[in-house]
C-alpha positions in Angstrom: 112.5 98.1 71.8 113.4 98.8 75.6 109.4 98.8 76.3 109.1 95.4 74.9 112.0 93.9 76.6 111.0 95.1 80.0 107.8 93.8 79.8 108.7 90.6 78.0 111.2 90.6 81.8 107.7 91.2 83.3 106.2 88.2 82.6 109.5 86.1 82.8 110.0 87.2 86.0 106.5 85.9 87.8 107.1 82.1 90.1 110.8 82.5 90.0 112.0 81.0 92.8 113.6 83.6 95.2 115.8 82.5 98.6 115.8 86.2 101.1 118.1 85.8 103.7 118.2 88.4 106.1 116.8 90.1 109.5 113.3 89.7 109.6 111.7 92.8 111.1 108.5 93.7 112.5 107.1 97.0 111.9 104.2 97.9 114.5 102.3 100.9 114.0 99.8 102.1 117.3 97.7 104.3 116.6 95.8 106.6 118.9 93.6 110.1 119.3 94.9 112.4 121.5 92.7 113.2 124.5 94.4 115.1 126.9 97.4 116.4 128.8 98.2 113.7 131.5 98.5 115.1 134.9 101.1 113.3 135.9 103.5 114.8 133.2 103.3 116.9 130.9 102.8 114.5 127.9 100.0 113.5 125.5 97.5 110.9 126.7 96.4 108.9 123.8 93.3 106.8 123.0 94.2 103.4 121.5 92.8 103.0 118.5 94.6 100.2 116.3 97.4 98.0 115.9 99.2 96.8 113.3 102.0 94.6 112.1 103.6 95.5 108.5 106.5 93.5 107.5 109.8 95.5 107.7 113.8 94.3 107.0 114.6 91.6 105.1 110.3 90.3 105.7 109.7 93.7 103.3 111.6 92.2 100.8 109.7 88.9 100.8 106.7 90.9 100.9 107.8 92.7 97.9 109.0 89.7 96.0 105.8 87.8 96.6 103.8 90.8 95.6 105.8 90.3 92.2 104.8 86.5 92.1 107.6 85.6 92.8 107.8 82.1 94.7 109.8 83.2 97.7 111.3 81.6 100.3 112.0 83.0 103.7 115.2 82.2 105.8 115.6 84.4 109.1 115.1 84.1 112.9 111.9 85.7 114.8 110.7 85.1 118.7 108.3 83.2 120.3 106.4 86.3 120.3 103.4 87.8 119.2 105.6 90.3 116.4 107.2 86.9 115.4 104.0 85.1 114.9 102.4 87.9 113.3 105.0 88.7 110.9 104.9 84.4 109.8 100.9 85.3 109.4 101.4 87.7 106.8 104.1 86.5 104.7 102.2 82.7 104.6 99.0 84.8 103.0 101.3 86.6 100.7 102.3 82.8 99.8 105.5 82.8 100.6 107.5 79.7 102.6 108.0 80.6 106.1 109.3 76.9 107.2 112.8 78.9 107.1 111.5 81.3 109.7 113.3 80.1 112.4 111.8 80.7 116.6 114.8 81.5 118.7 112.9 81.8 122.3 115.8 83.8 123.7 115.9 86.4 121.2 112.7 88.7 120.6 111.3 89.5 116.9 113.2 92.5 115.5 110.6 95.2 116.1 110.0 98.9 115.6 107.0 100.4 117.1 105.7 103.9 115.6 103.8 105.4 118.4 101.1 107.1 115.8 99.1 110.1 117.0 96.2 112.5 115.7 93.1 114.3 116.3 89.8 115.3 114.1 91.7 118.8 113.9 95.5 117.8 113.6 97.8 115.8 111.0 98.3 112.1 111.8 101.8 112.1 112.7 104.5 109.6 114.7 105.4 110.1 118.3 107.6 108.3 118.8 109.5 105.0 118.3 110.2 101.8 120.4 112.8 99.2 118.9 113.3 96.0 120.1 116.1 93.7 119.5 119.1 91.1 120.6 122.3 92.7 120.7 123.9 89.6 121.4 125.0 87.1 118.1 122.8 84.7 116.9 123.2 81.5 119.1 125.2 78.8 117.6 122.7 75.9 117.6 119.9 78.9 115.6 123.0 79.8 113.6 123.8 76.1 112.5 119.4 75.8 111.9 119.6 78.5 109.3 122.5 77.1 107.6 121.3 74.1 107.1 117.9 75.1 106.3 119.8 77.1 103.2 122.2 74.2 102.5 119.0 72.2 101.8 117.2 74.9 99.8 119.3 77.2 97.9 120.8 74.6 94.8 116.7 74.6 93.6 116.5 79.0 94.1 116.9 81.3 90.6 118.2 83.6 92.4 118.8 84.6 96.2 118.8 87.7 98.3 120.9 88.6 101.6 119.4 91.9 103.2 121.7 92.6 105.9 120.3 95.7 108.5 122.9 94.9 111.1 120.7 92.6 113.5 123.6 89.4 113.3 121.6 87.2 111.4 123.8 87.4 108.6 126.7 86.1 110.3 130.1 85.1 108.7 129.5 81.5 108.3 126.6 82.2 106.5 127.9 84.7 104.2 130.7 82.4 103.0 128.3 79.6 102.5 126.0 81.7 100.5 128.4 83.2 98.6 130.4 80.4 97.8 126.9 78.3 96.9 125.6 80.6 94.3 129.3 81.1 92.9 129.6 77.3 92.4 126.1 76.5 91.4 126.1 79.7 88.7 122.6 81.4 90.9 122.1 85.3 91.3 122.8 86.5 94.6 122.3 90.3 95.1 123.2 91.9 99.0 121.8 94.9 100.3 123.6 95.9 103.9 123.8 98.6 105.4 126.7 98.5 107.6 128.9 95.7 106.4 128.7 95.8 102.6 132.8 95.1 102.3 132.3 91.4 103.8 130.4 90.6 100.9 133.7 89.6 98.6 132.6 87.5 95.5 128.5 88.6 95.8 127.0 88.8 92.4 125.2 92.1 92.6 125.5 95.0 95.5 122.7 97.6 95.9 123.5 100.4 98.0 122.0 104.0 99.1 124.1 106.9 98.3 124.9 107.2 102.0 125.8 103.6 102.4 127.8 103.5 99.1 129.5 106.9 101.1 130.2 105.1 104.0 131.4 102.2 102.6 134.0 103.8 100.6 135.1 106.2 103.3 134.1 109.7 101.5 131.3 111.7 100.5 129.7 111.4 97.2 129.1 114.9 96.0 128.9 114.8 92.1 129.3 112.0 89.3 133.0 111.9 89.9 132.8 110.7 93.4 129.7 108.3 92.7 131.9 106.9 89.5 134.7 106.5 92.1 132.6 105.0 94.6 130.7 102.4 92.6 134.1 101.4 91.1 135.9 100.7 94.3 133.3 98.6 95.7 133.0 96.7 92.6 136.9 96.3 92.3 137.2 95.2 96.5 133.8 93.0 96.1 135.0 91.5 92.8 131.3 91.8 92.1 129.6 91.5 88.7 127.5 95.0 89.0 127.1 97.2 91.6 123.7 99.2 92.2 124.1 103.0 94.0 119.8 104.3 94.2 119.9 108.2 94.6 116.9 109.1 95.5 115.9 111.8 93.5 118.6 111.6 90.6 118.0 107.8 89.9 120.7 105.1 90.1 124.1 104.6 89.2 124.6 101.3 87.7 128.5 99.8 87.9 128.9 97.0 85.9 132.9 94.5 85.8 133.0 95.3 82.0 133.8 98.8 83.3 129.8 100.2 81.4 128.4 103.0 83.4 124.8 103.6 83.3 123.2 105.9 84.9 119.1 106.0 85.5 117.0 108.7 85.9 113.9 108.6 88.0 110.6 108.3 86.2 108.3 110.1 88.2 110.3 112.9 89.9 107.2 115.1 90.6 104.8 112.3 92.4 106.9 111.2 95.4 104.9 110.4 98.2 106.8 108.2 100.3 109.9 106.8 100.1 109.6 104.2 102.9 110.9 100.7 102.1 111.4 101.5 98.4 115.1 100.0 98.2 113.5 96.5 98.9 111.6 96.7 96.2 114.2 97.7 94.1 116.4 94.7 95.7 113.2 92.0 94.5 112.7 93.4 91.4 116.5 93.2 90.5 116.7 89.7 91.8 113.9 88.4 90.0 114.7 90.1 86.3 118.1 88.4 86.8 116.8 84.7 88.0 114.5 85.6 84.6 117.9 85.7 82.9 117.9 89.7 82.1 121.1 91.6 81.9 121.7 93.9 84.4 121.0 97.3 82.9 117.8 95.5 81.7 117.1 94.8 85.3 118.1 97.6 87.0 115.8 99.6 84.6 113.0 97.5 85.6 113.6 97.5 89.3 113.6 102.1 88.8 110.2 102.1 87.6 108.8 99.5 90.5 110.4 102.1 92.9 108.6 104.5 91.3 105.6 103.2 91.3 106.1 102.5 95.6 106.9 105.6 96.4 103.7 107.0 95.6 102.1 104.8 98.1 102.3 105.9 101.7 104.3 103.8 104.2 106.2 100.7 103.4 104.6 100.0 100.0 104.8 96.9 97.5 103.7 96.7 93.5 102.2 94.0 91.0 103.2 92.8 87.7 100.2 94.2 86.3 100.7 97.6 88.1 105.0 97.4 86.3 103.7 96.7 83.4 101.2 99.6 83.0 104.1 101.9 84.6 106.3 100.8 81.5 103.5 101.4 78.8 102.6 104.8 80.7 106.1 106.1 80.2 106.5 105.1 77.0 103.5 106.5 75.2 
């Protein structure tokens, strides 16, 4: 019965159309051979080899969504900069709608450069890592852009993701507009944030890490008691319909207002690879079972086994209906 349902969410769930919100991030990856010590200092000297851009923050989970088929469209800011333009390359040949990707020329693309570094003898391995950002808030003219790029878009969106990695293009006004537009117009809207999760009042669905969900609620979470606690005191202060807690190796936590507890257990516990980017997959698949009209057990179920079908990929890693599908079949036989 659960097999059929999922899948049956499967094919709903394709060219529903998805609004992600968030700080777009570019994740540059250089990689090189290593040659020799310098004699300058003592540090590697490495050979450039290749570079390339992989979609990272709140782009990941466009990626991801597209990947799904869903019909997503991007709202962020970028630079007039080669990350920016890169990153608005990618997502436009994964089909999604960049014309929300908005160029602030006195801001640079959000970008995280991996230094990577090996030899013919010696594991590939990063160096180190450069970021690159604006500390400074978004500028009020960008700010009053991406507002009223959403105000224009998000009354035709099934459902609509904020991922919030602290970068201030999530800002306050947008938040409340967001919010307040899905409330009154009856539309999904899931938030994943990493530092500011209690300024999401009224959100429909929160997904959090087990650190973050920690943080949030101001103590550790060291056994079901304290992750029953925590999901239940973000849910009550959020006034949220469901929240999500992912915990790595023991699953998830689902929290839902009707006061159900369900908790999730991984399905692939002995084949993780790489757990890199996997909670943005877990944020579109959630996002697009609901706009599919699945409840939120059904979709949180759904959104486990497409994490655990990324982690086995190395890096920042996406999945297919047809590659859900078969994970659901798999585990059921």
């Amino acid at each position: 019965m659960l097999q059929t349902t999922l899948l049956t969410i499967v094919e709903q769930l394709q060219q529903r159309k998805i609004m992600v919100i968030g700080d777009m991030v570019a994740d540059v990856y250089l990689e090189g051979k290593i040659s020799r010590i310098s004699r300058e200092a003592p540090v590697l000297i490495l050979e450039h080899t290749t570079e390339r851009v992989v979609p990272g923050g709140a782009s990941n989970v466009v990626h991801n969504t597209a990947t799904l088929s869903g019909s997503v469209f991007t709202v962020g800011v970028v630079g007039d900069d080669f990350a920016g333009q890169e990153l608005a390359r990618i997502l436009q040949s994964k089909t999604a709608a960049t014309t929300g990707l908005i160029v602030d020329t006195s801001r640079p693309t959000i970008t995280k450069t991996r230094v990577m570094a090996g030899g013919q003898a010696t594991v590939r391995q990063q160096v180190v890592r450069i970021d690159k950002e604006s500390k400074q808030a978004l500028d009020v003219d960008i700010e009053q852009t991406v507002k009223d790029y959403v105000t224009k878009y998000i009354t035709q969106m099934d459902g609509v993701v904020i991922s919030d990695y602290g970068s201030h293009t999530v800002t306050p006004n947008i938040i409340t507009s967001v919010i307040h537009t899905c409330q009154e117009k009856n539309i999904p809207c899931i938030v994943d944030s990493r530092y500011n999760i209690m300024k999401y009042c009224g959100v429909t669905v929160v997904k959090q890490n087990e650190s973050e969900a920690a943080t949030a609620v101001g103590y550790d979470i060291i056994d079901q008691g304290t992750l029953i606690s925590a999901g239940r005191t973000i849910l009550e202060k959020l006034d949220a319909q469901a929240v999500l807690i992912t915990l790595g190796p023991d699953g998830m936590g689902l929290f839902e207002k009707s006061g159900k507890f369900t908790q999730i257990p991984v399905t692939n516990k002995s084949e993780v690879y790489d757990v890199t980017g996997a909670g943005d997959t877990v944020v579109s698949t959630m996002i697009l079972a609901l706009a599919a009209g699945a409840s939120y057990e059904h979709a949180a179920r759904l959104a486990n086994f497409a994490a655990g079908i990324v982690v086995k990929k190395p890096g920042t890693a996406t999945t297919t209906p047809q590659e859900l599908s078969q994970a659901i079949r798999d585990h059921f036989e």
